[in-house]
C-alpha positions in Angstrom: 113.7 105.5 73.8 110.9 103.8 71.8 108.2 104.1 74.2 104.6 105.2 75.5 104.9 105.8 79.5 102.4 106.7 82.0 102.0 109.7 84.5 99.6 108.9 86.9 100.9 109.6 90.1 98.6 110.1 93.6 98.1 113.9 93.3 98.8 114.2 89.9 97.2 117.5 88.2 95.4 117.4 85.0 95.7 121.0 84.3 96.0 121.4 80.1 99.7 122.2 80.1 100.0 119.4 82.0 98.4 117.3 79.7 100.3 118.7 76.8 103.6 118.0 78.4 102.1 114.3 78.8 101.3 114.0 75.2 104.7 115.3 74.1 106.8 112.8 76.5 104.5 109.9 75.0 104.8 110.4 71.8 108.6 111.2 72.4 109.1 108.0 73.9 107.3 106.2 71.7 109.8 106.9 68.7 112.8 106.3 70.5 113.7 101.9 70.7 111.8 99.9 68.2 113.9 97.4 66.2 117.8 97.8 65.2 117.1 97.8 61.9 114.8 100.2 60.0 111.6 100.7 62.8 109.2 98.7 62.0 105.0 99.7 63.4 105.0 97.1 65.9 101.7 94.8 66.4 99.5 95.7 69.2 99.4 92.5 71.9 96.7 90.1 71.9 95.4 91.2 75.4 95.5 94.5 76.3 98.3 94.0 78.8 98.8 94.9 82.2 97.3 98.2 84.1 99.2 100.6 84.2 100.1 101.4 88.2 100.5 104.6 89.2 104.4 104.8 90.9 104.1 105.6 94.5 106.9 107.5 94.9 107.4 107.7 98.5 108.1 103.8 98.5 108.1 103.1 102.2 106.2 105.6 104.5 105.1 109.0 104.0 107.3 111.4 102.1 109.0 113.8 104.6 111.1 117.1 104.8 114.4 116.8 104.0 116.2 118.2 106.8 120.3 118.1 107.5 121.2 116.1 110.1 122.5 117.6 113.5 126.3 117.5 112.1 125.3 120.0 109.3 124.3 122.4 111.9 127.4 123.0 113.5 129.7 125.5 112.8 131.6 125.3 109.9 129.5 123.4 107.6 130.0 124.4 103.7 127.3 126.2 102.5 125.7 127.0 98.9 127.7 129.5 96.9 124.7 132.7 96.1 123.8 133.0 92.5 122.1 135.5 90.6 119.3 135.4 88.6 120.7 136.0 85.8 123.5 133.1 86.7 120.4 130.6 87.4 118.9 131.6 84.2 121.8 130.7 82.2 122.2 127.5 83.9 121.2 124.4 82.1 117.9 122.2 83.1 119.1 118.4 84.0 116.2 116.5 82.4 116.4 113.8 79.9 116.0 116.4 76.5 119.1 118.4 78.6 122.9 118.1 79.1 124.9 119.2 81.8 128.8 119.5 80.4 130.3 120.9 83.7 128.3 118.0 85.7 130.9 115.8 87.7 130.7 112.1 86.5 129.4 109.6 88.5 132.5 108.7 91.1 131.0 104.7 91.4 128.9 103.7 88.6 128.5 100.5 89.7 128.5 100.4 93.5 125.2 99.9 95.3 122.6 103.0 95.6 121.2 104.0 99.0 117.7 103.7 98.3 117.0 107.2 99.1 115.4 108.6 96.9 114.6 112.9 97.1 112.1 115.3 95.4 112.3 119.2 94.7 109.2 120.9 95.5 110.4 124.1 93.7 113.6 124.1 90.7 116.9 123.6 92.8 120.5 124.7 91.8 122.9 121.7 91.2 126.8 121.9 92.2 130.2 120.6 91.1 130.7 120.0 94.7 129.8 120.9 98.1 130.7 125.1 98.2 131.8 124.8 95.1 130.1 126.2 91.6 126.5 125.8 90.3 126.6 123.5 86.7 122.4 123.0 86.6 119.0 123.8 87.7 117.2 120.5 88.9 113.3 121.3 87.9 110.4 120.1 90.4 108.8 117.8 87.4 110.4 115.8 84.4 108.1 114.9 81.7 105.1 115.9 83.6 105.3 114.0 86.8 107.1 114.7 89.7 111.1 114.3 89.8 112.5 111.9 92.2 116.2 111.2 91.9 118.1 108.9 94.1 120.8 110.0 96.2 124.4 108.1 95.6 126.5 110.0 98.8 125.9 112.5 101.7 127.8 115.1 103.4 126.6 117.3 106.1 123.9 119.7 104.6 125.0 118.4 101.0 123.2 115.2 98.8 124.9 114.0 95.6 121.9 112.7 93.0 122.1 111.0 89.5 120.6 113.2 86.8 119.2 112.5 83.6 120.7 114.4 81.3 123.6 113.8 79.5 126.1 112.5 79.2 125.4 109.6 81.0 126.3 109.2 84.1 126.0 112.8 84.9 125.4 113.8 89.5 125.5 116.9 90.8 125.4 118.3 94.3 122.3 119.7 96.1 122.3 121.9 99.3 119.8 120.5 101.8 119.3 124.1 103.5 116.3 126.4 103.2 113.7 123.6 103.0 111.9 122.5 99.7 113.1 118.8 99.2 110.9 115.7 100.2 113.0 112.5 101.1 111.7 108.5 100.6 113.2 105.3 101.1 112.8 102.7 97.9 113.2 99.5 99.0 113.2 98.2 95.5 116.5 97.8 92.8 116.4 96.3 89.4 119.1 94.6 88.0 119.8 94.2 84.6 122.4 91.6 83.3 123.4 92.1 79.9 125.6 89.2 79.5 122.9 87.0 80.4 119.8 89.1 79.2 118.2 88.8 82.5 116.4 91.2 84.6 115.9 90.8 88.1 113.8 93.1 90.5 114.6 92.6 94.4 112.3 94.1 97.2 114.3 94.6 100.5 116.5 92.7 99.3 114.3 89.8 98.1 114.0 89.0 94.3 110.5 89.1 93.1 111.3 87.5 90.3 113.8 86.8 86.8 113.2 87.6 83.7 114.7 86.5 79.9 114.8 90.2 77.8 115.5 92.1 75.0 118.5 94.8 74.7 120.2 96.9 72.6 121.8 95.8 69.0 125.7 95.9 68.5 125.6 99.0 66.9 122.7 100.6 69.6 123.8 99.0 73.0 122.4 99.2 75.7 124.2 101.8 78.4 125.6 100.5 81.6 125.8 101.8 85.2 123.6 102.0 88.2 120.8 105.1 86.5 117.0 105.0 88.1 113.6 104.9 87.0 112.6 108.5 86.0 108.9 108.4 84.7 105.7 106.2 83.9 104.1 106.8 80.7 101.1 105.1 78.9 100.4 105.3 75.2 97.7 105.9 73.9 96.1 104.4 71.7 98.6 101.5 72.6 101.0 99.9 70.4 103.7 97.5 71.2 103.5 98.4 75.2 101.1 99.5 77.5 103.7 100.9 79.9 106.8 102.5 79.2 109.1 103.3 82.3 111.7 105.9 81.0 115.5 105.5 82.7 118.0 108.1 83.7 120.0 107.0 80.7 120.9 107.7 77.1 122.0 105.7 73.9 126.0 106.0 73.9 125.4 106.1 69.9 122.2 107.9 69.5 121.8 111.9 69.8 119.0 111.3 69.1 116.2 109.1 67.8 112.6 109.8 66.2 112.2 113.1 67.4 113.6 112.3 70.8 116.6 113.1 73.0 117.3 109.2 72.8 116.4 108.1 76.5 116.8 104.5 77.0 113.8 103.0 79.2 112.0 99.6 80.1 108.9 98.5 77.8 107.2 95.1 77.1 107.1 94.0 73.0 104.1 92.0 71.2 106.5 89.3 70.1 108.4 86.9 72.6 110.9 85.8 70.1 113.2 88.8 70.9 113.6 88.2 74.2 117.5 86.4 74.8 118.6 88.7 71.6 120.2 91.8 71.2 117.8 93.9 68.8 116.8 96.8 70.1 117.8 101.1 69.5 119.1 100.8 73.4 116.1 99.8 75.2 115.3 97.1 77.6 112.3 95.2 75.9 110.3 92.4 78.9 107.5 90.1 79.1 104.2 90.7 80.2 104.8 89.5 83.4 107.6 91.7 84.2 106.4 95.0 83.1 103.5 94.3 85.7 106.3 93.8 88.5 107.9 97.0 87.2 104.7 98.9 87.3 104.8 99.1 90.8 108.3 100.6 91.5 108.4 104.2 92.7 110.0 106.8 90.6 113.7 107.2 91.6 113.9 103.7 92.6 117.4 102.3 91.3 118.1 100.7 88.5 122.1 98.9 88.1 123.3 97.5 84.5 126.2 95.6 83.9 127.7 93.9 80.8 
């Protein structure tokens, strides 16, 4: 919501749409958590915070082709019902300004992701289900940068991903045939404990550290369910956070927010009081410290939070 991200990503473009996308998202974000009450201007820090890393979003290894395995070759394997252009056309884009009604929900909100996370080189039709109707288009970029969404269950020739539209908690089916997805492993999940305002980020399954944070007011709270990390954006000039990592996720209570479609994301905050309190429009407000941790993790990486 309320936040200023970076897109710098290895192979980024800097072509003037580009940047006017950028400068849209930023100054989307950036009107989207400050404080539950009436938003305040918030005080730049005294340093000027961590660098900004670039995501790397094939976490482990090079990106590869997503190809289906040897089962999805074998006769009788569902395939992609044909649409027309005019059908595609019609369908609705699953970013975070979109909303996908016909989407099916999430089947295990809280189980464990895979860690696989997958990236369409060209805009991809989304299912209800393996065979079964399209309900969205699933572009190649979201907010400028490159769109990696994690992948929650496989069938043969079939991947269901979270999408970042709403309503929360939104998936939807892609076919793996004809080519045009690259597949990564992230080896990293953050885990965000509401009850105890603590984030924790594991690597492999090892924690790289714990931090005390800031969530979402009573009347703004922060959603929960396993959603992902969608972009990295930088304000500039800063103000409260030099990094603003955007989440697959919407305010439950929020259409909307300063201009915005009222994405929830991860940001530091100039002042450390808030941190153990619930204040925030829906956002996920952490030290210093932590947002350089977070820097680092790949775009699609997985992020899990409970009550």
């Amino acid at each position: 919501m309320h936040d200023h991200l970076r897109f710098g990503l290895p192979g980024r473009y800097a072509t003037a749409r580009a940047s006017a996308v950028i400068t849209l998202a930023v100054a989307v974000m950036a009107a989207g958590c400050g404080t539950a009450g009436h938003p305040q201007p918030a005080t730049p820090p005294g340093t000027t915070g961590p660098s900004p890393i670039a995501p790397r979003p094939t976490a482990t290894g090079s990106a590869q082709a997503h190809q289906p395995s040897p089962i999805a070759a074998q006769k009788g394997q569902v395939r992609a019902v044909r649409i027309t252009g005019t059908q595609l056309a019609r369908l609705p884009s699953a970013t975070t300004y979109g909303t996908t009604p016909a989407a099916p929900q999430d089947p295990a909100p809280f189980a464990a992701e895979t860690g696989i996370v997958v990236h369409p080189s060209t805009t991809r039709v989304v299912y209800a289900r393996p065979g079964g109707p399209a309900v969205a288009v699933l572009p190649a970029t979201e907010l400028g940068s490159p769109t990696w969404v994690p992948v929650v269950q496989s069938r043969p020739s079939w991947d269901l991903v979270l999408l970042p539209t709403r309503p929360n908690r939104s998936t939807g089916w892609i076919y793996l045939g004809g080519g045009g997805l690259r597949t990564a492993h992230t080896p990293y999940l953050v885990e965000i404990n509401l009850a105890h305002f603590r984030l924790t980020i594991f690597d492999a399954g090892r924690s790289l550290g714990t931090w005390t944070v800031a969530q979402g007011a009573p009347g703004t709270p922060t959603p929960t369910g396993r959603t992902f990390v969608l972009d990295s954006l930088a304000p500039k000039p800063v103000t409260y956070s030099p990094l603003i990592l955007p989440l697959g996720t919407h305010s439950d209570t929020l259409s909307t927010y300063g201009g915005g479609p009222g994405t929830v994301g991860l940001h530091g905050w100039p002042d450390p009081s808030v941190f153990g309190h619930a204040v925030s429009h829906g956002c996920v407000r952490v030290p210093a410290t932590a947002l350089r941790a977070l820097s680092q993790i790949p775009l699609g990486s997985p992020v899990m939070i409970t009550g």
